[in-house]
N, C-alpha and C positions, 0 to 999 in steps of 0.2 A: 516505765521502770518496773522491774523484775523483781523481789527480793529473794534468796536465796536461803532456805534455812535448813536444821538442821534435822533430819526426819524422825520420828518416831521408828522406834527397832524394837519394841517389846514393853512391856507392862512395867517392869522391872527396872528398866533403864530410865536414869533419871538426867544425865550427861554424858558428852563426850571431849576426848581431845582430840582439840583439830590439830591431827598431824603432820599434816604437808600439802601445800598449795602446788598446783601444777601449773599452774599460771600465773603468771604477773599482772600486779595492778594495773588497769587500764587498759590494758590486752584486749583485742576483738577475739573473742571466741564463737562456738559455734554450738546451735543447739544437740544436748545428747555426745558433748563433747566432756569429760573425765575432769574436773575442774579441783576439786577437794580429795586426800584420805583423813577419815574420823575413824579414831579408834573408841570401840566401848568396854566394859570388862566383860564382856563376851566375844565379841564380833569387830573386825575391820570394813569398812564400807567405802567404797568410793564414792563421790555425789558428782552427776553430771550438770550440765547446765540446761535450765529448763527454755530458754529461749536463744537467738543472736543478738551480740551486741557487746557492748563494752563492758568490760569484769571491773566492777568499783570494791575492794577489797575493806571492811570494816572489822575483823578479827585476824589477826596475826597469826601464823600456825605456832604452834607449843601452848595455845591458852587451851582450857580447860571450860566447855559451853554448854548452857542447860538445853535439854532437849525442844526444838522450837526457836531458838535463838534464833536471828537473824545477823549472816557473816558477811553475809556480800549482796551488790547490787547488781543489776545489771541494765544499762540502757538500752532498752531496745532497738533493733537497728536492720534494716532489711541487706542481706550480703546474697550476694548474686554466686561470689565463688569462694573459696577457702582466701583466708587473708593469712599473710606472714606477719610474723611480729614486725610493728612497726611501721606497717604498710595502710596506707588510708585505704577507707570504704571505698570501693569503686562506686563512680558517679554511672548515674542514669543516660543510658543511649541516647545520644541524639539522632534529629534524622539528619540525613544525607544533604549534602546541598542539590543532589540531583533529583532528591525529589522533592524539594520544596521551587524547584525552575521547572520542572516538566506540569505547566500549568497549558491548556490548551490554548489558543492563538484561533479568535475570531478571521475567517475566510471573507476577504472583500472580492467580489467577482472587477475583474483585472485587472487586479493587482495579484503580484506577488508576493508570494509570503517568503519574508527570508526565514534561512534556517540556523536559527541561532544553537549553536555546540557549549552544555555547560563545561565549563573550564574542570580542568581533575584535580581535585584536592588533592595533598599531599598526604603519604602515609601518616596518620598519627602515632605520637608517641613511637620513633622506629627503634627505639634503645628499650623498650618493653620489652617485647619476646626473647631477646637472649637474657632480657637479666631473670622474667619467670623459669624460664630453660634451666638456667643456671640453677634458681634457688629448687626446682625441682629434681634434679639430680644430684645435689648436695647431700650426705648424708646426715639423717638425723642425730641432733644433740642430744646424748643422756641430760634427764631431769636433774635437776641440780636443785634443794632445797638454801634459804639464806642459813640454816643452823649447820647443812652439811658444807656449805661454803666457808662459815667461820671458822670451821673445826678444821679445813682442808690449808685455808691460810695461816693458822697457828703455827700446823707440824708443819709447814713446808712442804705439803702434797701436789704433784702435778695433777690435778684431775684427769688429765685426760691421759692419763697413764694407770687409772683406778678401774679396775672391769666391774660394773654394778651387775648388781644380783637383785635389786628390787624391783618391783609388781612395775609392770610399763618400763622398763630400764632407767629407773630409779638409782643412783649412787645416793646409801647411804653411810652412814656413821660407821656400821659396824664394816661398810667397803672399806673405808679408809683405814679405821686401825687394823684390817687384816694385810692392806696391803704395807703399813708400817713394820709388820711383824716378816715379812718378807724378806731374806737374806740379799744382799745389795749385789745387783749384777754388775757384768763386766761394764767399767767406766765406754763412754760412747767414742766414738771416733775421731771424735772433733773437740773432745779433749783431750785424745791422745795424740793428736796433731800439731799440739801446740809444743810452739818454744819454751816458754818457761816449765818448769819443775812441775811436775805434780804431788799433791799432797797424797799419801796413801788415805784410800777412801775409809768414811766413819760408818760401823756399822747402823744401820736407819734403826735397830733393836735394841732401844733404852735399857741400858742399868738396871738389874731390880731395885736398886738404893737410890735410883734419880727419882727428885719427887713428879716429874713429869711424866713418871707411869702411868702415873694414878689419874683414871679417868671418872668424873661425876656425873652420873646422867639420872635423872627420872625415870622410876618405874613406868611401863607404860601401863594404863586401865586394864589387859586383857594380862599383864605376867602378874600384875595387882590381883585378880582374881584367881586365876591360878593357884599363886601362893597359899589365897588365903583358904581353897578349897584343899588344896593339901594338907593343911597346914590342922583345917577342920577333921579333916580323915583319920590324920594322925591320932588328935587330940580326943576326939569323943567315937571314933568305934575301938572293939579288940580284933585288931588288924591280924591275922595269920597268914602264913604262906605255906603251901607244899607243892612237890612236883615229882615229874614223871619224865619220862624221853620217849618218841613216836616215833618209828619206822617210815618212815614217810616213802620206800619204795613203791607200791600200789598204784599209792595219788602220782606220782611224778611219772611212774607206767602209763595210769589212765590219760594225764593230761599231754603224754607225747602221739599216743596212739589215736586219740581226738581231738586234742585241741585243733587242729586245720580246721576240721568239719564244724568247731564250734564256733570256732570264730567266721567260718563264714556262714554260715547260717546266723549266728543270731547277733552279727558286726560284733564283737565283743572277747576278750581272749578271754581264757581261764584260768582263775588263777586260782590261788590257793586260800583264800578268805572264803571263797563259798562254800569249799568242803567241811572247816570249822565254823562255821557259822550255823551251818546245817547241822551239822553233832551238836555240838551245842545247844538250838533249840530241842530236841528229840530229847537232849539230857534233863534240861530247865523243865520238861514236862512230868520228869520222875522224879525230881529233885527241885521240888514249888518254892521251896524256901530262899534259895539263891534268886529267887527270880522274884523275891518279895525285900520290901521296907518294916526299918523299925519304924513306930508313929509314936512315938510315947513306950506306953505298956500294953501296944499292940501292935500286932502284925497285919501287915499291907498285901495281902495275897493278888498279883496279877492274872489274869486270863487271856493276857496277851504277852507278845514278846518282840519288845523295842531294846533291837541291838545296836549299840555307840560303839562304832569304829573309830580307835584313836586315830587319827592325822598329823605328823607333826608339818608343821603351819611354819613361815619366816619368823611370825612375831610367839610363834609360842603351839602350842599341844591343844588342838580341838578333837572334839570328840561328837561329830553327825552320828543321829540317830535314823536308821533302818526303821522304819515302822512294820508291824505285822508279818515279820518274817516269817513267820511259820507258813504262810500263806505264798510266799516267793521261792523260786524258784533258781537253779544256777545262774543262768542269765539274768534274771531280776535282780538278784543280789550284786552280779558283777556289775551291769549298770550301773547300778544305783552307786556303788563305791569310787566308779571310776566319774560319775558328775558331782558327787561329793567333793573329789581329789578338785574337778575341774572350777569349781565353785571358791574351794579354796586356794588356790591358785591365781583368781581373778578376783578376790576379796569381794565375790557377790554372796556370801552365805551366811543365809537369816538367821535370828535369833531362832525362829521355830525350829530351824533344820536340828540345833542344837538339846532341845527340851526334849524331855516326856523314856529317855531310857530308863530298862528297865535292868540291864545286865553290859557290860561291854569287854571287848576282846580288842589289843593292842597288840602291835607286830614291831618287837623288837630288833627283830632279826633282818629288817630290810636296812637299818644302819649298822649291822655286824654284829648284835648283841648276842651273846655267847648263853647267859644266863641272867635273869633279873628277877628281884621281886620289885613287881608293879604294884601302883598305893589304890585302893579303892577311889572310885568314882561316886562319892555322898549325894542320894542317899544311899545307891543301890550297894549291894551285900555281897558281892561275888564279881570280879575281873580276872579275866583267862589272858595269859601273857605268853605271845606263840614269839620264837627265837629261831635263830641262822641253823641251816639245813646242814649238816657237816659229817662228811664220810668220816664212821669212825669203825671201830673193829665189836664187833658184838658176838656172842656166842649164844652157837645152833646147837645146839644138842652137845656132841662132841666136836663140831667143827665150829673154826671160828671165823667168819665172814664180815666182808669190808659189806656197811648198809648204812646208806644218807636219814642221817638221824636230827633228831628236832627235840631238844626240850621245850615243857611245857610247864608254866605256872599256876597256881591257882589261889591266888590273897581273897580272904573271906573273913566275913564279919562272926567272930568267935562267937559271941552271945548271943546270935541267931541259930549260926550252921554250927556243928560237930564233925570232929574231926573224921571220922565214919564216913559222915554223907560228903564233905572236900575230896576223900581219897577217892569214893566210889565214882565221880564227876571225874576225875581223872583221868581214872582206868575206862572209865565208857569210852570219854573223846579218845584214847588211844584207841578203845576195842572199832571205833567206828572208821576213823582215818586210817589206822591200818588195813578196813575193808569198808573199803567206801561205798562197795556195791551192798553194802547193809544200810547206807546213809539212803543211795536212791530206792532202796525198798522199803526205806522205813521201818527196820526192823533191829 
């Protein structure tokens, strides 16, 4: 017997809620097979199974469990091949009856030895291989949680008419009331087939005045943190914002005219976060203060620079920190963001990935964001907020020219920085992006 708990994910964390079971009680599962999602007010995790054998389920998914808990059991159990729901352990090979008769036969001199022919067993089990054939060609079933089932049988959801969006092809909650909000298609054939009358169809898009709107759900731990860090930022720093617009023709030059060569050289495309990521440190080294904490009635001065790339995530807005960027490189940088992305994505990324920034840059503009002020990231003093690239008409001198333009944010903690040193952080990152060949010179 196996027990199954709930792992330690940082110093800080003190519970989780176990979000959704991927398996059912009783279930033969298999080791390093995807069993649990726990969410914490940082992090989502998936927990695999630590050996084979039978899944004994002892915590329900939607409870709320302390760190170390014990959820489930598992009976150990040795499995030769993957087992289908429902399907017993395959039993141990027997031998043959031909080789328990091919015993040798003592030689009498004259006599003969007769030659005894074991008889041929019969195929075993001859309805096995098309029914495995079968279930191996079957295509797999979206994960189904029992809370997104309850909620599916309320509205009157077909599930299998729901497209999940969730981590493994998960349907959940929010599948279902998206596909309720869904304009109701044309009725199907085989009710336009029929004899009697048809009813003109009800739109599936509730009344704002029907109380059946209104849906109740639990915050989860990680939108709970969130909030409450927001909510912090608001509350105790003097939050400012200003901004700028960036030429962004150069960088979109440089990265047509190389990116091939970069991506095959170093596997990896080029995008546009290394360029500001890069201005940005060369700026945080003239400008120490963004790149510093309040601590009381003192100032936190770094020698290093850990930049937090926001992500937005299914369940909410994480923020991976870059360690020692000033140290990396284009490609180091792209990497790193693009395992970042992949980490969250497959809900494997640590608490640590999360800790220790010391400044962070958001990208609004990969969901259309036109213009934003971004809220600081507590403790740090200073968040650069890069927006949608957008042809607009700018004037040259006396001529006025169509150029792919980018504003730029910049929210700073008033009672450290001055308005002064906000503007001149600005103007850098523009002086650097609009000549990025001053970024890889360093100057």
């Amino acid at each position: 017997m196996v027990e199954l708990k709930i792992p330690e994910v940082g110093e800080s964390v003190q519970e989780a809620l176990l979000a959704q079971w991927l398996k059912k009680d009783g279930q033969l599962v298999r080791k390093d097979e995807i069993l649990l999602v726990i969410e914490t007010e940082k992090v989502t995790l998936e927990i695999t199974a630590p050996a084979d054998g039978i899944l004994k389920i002892l915590v329900p998914e939607g409870e709320t469990v302390r760190i170390g808990a014990v959820v489930a059991r598992i009976e150990v159990a040795e499995l030769g091949i993957q087992a289908e729901e429902g399907e017993k352990p395959p039993q141990r090979p027997q031998k043959a009856p031909e080789e328990e008769r091919k015993v040798p036969k003592p030689e009498v001199p004259g006599m003969a030895t007769p030659q005894w022919e074991a008889p041929k067993p019969s195929p075993p089990f001859p309805a096995q291989e098309p029914v495995m054939l079968q279930a191996e060609q079957a295509p797999p079933k979206p994960i189904i949680s029992s809370s997104v089932r309850a909620l599916a049988e309320r509205r009157g959801v077909n599930l299998s008419a729901v497209t999940p969006t969730g981590p493994g092809g998960r349907i959940t909650q929010g599948d279902i009331l998206l596909h309720l909000e869904q304009p109701v298609s044309t009725p199907p054939e085989a009710d336009l087939a029929r004899d009697e009358p048809v009813e003109p169809a009800r739109s599936s898009v509730l009344s704002p005045l029907s109380p059946e709107q209104t849906v109740r759900r639990p915050m989860s731990p990680i939108r709970q943190r969130i909030a409450a860090r927001l909510l912090d930022a608001v509350q105790n720093t003097a939050m400012l914002t200003t901004f700028n617009e960036i030429d962004m023709s150069r960088v979109q030059a440089l990265r047509k005219q190389f990116g091939e060569q970069f991506r095959q050289k170093h596997g990896i495309r080029l995008g546009l976060m290394s360029f500001f990521i890069k201005a940005t440190v060369s700026i945080l080294k003239e400008i120490p203060e963004l790149n510093a904490f309040i601590d009381g009635n003192e100032i936190l001065y770094h020698n290093y620079y850990h930049i937090g790339v926001a992500i937005g995530a299914e369940r909410g807005l994480v923020v991976p920190v870059i360690r020692n960027a000033e140290g990396l490189g284009f490609a180091s940088i792209e990497r790193a963001i693009a395992d970042f992305a992949k980490k969250v994505e497959e809900n494997r990324l640590d608490l640590s990935d999360l800790e220790g920034g010391t400044f962070t840059i958001t990208n609004g503009g990969v969901f259309g964001s036109l213009l934003s002020t971004p809220i600081l990231n507590p403790p740090q003093s200073g968040i650069l907020g890069m927006h949608k690239i957008e042809d607009r008409p700018v004037a040259d001198g006396e001529k006025i020219l169509i150029r792919p333009m980018m504003y730029v944010a910049l929210t700073y903690d008033h009672r450290m920085i001055d308005g002064r040193q906000a503007v001149t952080f600005l103007r850098r990152v523009k002086e650097l992006v609009e000549n990025p060949e001053r970024i890889m010179m360093e100057i």
